[in-house]
N, C-alpha and C positions, 0 to 999 in steps of 0.2 A: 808447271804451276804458275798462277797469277798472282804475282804479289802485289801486295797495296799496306795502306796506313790509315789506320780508323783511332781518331782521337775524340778523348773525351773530357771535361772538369769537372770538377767538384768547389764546391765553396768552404770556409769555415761558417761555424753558428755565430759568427761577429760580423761577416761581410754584410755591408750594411743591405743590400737585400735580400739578404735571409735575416737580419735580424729582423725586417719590418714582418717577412715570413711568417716570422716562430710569433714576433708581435698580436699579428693577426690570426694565429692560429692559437694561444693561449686566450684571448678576448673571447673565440669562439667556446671554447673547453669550458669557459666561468657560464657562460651562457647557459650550453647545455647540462651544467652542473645545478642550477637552478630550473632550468626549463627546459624539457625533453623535444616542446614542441618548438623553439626558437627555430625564427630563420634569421640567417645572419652571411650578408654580405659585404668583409670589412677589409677596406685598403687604407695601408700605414705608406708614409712616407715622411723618409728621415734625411735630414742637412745640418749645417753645422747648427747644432745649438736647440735644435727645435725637431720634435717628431710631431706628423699632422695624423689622426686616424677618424678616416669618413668612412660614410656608408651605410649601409639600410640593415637594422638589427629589429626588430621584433620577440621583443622577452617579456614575459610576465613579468617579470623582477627586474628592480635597475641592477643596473652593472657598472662598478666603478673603474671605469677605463684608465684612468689614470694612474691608478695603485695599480693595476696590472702591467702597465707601460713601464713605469717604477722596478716592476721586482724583474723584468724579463732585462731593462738594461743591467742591474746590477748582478745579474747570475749570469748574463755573457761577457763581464769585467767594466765597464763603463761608467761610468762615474754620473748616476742622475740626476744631479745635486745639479748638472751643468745644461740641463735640457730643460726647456720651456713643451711643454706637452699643452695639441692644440686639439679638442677634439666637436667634432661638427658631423652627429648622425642622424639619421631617425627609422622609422618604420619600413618595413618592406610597402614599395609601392601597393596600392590596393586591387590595380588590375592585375599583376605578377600576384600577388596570393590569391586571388579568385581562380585565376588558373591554375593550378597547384593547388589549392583544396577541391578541387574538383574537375577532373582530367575532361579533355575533347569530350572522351566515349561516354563517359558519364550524365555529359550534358546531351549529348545525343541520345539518352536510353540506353548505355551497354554498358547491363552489368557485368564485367567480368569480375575474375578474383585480382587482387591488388591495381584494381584498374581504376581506383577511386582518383589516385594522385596523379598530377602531369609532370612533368618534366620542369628544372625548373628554370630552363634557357634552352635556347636553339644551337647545336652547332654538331662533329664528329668528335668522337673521343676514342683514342687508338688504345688499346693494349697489346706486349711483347715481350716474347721469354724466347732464353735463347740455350740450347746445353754447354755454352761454352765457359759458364761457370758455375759455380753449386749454387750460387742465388739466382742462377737462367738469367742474370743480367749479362749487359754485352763489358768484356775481361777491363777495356778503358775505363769505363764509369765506376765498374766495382773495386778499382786499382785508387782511383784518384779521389772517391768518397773513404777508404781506408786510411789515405794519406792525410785528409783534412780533420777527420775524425781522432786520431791520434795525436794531431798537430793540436786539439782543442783540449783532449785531455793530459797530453805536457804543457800545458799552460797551467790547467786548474792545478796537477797536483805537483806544478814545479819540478816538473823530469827537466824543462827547460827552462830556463832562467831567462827573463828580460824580452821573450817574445808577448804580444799584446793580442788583443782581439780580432783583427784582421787578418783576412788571409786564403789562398785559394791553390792549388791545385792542378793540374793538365800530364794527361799521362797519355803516347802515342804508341802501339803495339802496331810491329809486321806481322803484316797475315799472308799465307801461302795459301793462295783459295779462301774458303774459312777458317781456316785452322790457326792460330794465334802462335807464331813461334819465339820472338822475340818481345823486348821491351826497345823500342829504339829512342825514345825521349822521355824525361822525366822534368817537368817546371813544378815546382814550389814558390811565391811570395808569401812571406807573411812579414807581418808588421811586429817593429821590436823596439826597445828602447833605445834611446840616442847611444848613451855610452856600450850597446852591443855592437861588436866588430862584425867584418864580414867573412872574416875566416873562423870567430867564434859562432854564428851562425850556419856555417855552410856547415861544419863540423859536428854540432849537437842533430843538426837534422838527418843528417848523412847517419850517424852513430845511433839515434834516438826517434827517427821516424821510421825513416826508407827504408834499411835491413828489413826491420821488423815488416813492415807493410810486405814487401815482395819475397817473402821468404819459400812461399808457394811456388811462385811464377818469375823469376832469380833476374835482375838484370845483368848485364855483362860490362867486360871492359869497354866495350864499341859504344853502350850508352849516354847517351849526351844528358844529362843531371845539368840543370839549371836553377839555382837557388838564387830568388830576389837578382833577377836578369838586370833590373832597374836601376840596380844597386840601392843605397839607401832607401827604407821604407819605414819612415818615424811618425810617420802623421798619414793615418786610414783610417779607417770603419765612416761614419757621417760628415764629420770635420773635413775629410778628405775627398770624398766621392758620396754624392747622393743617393741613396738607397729607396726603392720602391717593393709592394707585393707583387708576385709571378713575375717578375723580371728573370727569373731562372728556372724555366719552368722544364728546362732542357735536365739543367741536374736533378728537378727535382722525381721526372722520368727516366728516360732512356741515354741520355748525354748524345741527344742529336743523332744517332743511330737508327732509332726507329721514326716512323711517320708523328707529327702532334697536332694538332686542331688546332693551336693556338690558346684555350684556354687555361686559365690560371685552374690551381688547385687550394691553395691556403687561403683561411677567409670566408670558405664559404659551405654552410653547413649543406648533409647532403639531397637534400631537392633539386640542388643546385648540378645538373648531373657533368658538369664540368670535374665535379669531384666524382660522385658516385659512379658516373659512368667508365670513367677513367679507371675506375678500381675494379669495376666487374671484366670488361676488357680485357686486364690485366689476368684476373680471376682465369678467366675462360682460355687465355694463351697460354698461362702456367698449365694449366691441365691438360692439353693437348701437348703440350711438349714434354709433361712429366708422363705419362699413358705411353710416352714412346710411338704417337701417332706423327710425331713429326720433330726435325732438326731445331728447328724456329718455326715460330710463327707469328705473324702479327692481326690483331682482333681490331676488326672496323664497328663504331656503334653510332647509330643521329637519330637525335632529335630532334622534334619540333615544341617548341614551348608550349606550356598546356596539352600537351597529348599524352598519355600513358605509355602507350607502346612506339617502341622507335618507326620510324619511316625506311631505317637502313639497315644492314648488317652483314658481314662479310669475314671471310679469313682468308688467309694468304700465306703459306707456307712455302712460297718462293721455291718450290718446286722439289722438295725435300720431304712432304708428308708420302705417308706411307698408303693412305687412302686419297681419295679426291679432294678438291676444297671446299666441292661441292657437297660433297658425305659431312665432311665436318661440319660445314655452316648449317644442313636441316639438324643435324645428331645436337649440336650445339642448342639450336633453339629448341629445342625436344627437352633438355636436361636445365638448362639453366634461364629462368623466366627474366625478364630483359626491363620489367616493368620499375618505374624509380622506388614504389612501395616495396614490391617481392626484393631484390638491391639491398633495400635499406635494413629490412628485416632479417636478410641471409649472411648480410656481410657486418650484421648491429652497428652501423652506422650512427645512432644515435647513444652509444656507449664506449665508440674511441676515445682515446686522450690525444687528438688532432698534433697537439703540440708536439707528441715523438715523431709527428710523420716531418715536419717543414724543416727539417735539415737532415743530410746525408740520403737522401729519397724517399721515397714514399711505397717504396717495393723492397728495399732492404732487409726487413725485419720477419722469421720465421711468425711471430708475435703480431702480427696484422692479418685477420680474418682474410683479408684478399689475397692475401701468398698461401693459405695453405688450402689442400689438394682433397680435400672431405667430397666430392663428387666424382672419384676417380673410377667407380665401379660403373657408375650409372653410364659415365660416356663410353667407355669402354662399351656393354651392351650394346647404345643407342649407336655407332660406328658402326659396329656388328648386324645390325639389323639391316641399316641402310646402306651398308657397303656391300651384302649377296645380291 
């Protein structure tokens, strides 16, 4: 057997780039809550004392950025009495929405069906599911989002006493081939009050996090647990470290496991196929891998700005599908339309509450149109047809 170590982190909803995250991602949610048709490209960025949020929003309705900035610090613990709030936006460019209300093929004569809208950036958007957990996430990410997620709600309801908004995660599992056998490293930081000790820390988390979180997947005596490695951690979230949007674009996918394009996902409504794409991707690898067509898999998608239909597309099951990847990638565009309209429509993209997705991932939740598997019969056939 080949053994290795695949690690992954997770952040809390107070690290100050996710809080800019969920920032940008609640601004977007008011938007679409007055205007179905907004587009909105919005980046937060947070330091001591001061959050800045730019960027190109387009709403029929004002939106008051600032009372949103307001209620999102003081529901992740922060105090916004102490924040000078800078905000500098406007419009989507007017070349970017001509392209986008009105796709390449469109302007060239070709009607298709949802072939009105273009794309609303250029670049690859990966999706990837894997059976080595019940959420087809890879076992590090779904371990070390567990641990940050419970670490936020012993704060709100005082399971622990004296830890603060900041905080983050990393969790290192041995693997024999694929196969996850152990836990071999556990890192927790979070930030807590002066007068908490570090033995009354390591202790509540030990007792009040970690059991609970690995209760599944058990760690052992040989595991190395590292709580606030730092040692003292009094002064985090903005005060401490600067926080930006998609700076975590790793947790907020696959924790560095699977392939990423680079782009952000928070911020940006979905024309922008940096998000939408990213979620049908996802979509389309969940399915193949829940069909029992294959171990893993990972879903390649590109655009080109202004164009309806992508220029690329691909799967890759790393040599574990059960057909071709050549059968799935026709069977795949057969069943599931690739267009940013057809996307938006099948995944109601314009009826998410964005803000549940920008912390603890964007794939986690049974409760997200793009995790769930309503196309299963159709691929199944379409395999079938194409794999005699």
């Amino acid at each position: 057997m080949s053994k290795r170590y695949l690690t992954a982190e997770s952040v809390c909803a107070g690290h100050p780039d996710k809080l800019c995250d969920i920032i940008a991602d609640n601004i977007l949610d008011e938007c679409f809550r007055r205007d179905k048709a907004s587009r909105v490209a919005c980046e937060v960025m947070a330091t001591k004392g001061k959050i800045i949020v730019a960027g190109e929003i387009s709403c029929s309705e004002k939106i008051d950025i600032r009372s949103i900035v307001k209620n999102v610090l003081k529901e992740l613990g922060y105090n916004h009495l102490k924040f000078l709030i800078y905000v500098y936006v406007h419009n989507q460019s007017s070349d970017i929405a001509a392209g986008v209300n009105t796709a390449l093929e469109a302007r060239n004569g070709i009607n298709e069906q949802y072939g009105s809208i273009g794309a609303g950036d250029q670049g690859t958007m990966y999706g990837y599911a894997t059976k080595e957990t019940r959420e087809m996430l890879p076992l590090p990410l779904v371990l070390s989002h567990r641990i940050v997620k419970r670490l936020d709600e012993a704060r709100k309801g005082k399971l622990i006493k004296g830890i603060l908004p900041d905080g983050k995660a990393q969790v290192t599992i041995e693997y024999n081939d694929d196969v996850p056998v152990r836990v071999k490293t556990i890192v927790v930081s979070v930030q807590h009050e002066k007068n908490k000790t570090q033995e009354e820390l390591k202790s509540d988390i030990l007792n009040n996090v970690l059991w609970q979180c690995f209760e599944d997947f058990s760690f052992d005596d040989e595991t190395e647990i590292l709580i606030n490695p730092s040692g003292q951690f009094v002064l985090g979230g903005p005060a401490a470290d600067t926080g930006l949007t998609g700076r975590k674009i790793m947790v907020d996918t696959y924790g560095g496991l699977a392939s990423h394009g680079g782009g952000a996902l928070c911020g940006k409504d979905p024309t922008k196929v940096d998000r939408s794409g990213a979620y049908m991707a996802r979509y389309i690898a969940k399915h193949i891998v829940w069909c029992d067509l294959a171990e893993k898999c990972e879903v390649a998608i590109s655009y080109a700005i202004g164009k309806a239909n992508p220029v690329a597309f691909s799967i890759n099951t790393f040599g574990t599908g059960t057909v071709s990847d050549e059968v799935l990638t026709i069977a795949a565009q057969e069943v599931f339309n690739l267009r940013p309209a057809a996307i938006i429509e099948k995944l109601r993209l314009r009826n998410i509450h964005y803000s549940d997705t920008a912390v603890y991932g964007h794939f986690n939740s049974c409760l997200f149109p793009w995790e769930d598997v309503n196309k299963y019969s159709e691929l199944k056939e379409a395999v079938e047809k194409y794999a005699d």
